[in-house]
N, C-alpha and C positions, 0 to 999 in steps of 0.2 A: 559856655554851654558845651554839653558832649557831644550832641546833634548838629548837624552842619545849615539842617534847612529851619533851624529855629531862628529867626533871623526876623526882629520886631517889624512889622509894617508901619513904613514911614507915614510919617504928616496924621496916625488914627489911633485914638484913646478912644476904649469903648470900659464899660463900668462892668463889664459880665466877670461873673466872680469863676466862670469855667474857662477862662480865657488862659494860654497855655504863657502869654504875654504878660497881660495887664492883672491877670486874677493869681488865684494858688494854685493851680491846676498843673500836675508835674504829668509829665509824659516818660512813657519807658515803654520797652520792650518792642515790638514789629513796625515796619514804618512800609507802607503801601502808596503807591499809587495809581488813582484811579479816576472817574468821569462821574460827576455828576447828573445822576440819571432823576430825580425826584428833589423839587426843592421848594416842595409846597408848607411843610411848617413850620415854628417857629424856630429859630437859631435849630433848626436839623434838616440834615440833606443824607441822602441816600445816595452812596458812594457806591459804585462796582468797575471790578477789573477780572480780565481774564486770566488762565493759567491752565495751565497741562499736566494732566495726567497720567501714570503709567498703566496700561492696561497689562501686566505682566504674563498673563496667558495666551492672551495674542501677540505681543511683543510689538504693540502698535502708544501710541498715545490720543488721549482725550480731550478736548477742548471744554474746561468746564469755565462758570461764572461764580466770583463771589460776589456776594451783594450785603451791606452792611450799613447800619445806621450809624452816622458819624454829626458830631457836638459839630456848629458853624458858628463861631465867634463876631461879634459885629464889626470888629477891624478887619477880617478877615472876608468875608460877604463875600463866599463863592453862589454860582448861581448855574442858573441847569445848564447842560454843555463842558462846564468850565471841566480842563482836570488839575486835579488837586492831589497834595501831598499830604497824607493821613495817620496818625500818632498814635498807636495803642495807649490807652491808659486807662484808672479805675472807672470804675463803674458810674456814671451819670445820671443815668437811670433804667429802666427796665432792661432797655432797648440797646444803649448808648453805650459803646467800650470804645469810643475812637473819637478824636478828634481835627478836626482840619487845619492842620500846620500855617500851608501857602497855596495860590493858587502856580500852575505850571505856565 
């Protein structure tokens, strides 16, 4: 694998066909980590991390929040609190560009 934190979870076989493991589901592009802040629906949790900004007129920076809906796998069963390591890839559905790698 090209990814370091793609790394199968031991002893868990889950049938989800969006599973970056067990399914067809390839991962590419940005890899985020962040906190499970919302882990009320089904296989999806709402991920957010912080990051800074340049205010280049003031010559100060910004503290801002992303907040992103991310695919949770059943071998993978992060849960609110957890932080977790997060996969750009296509589109799952509306909502969904990301998926959740491992928990941290």
């Amino acid at each position: 694998m090209r990814y370091a934190d793609l790394v199968k979870p031991e002893g868990s076989v889950c049938n989800d066909e969006h599973c970056p493991y067990h399914g067809s589901l390839r991962v590419h592009g940005r890899r985020f980590e962040g906190v499970v802040v919302s882990a009320k629906s089904n296989r999806t949790v709402s991920v957010t991390w912080t990051r800074f900004m340049r205010l280049k007129k003031y010559d100060r920076f910004l503290k801002a929040r992303t907040k992103v809906l991310a695919h949770n796998p059943d071998c993978v069963s992060a849960k609110l609190g957890d932080k977790v390591v997060i996969y750009e890839t296509r589109p799952i559905s509306r909502w969904k560009r990301f998926v959740v790698v491992r928990k941290l």
